[in-house]
N, C-alpha and C positions, 0 to 999 in steps of 0.2 A: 477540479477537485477541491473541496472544502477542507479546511484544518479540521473541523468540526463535524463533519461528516460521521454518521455512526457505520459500523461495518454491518453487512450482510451477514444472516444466521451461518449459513454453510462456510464463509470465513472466521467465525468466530469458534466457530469449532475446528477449522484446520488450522489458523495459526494463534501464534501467541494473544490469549485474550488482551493484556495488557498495553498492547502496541495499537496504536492509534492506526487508522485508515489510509491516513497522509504518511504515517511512517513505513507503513507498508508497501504502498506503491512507490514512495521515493527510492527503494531498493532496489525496484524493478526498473526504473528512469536508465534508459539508455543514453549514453553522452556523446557527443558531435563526432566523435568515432566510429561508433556502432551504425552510424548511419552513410558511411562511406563504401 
């Protein structure tokens, strides 16, 4: 995933416009736990 990356129409309408692509999926990043 690119910092730079623009988001897709259908996510720019469901979340926050302002939040960058990278910041969006960084949310969703599950941690060395989640994968146990």
């Amino acid at each position: 995933v690119s910092k730079n990356a623009q988001k897709a129409e259908y996510q720019k309408q469901t979340t926050n416009r302002l939040e960058s692509q990278f910041n969006m999926l960084k949310k969703l990043e599950l941690d060395t736990n989640a994968h146990r």
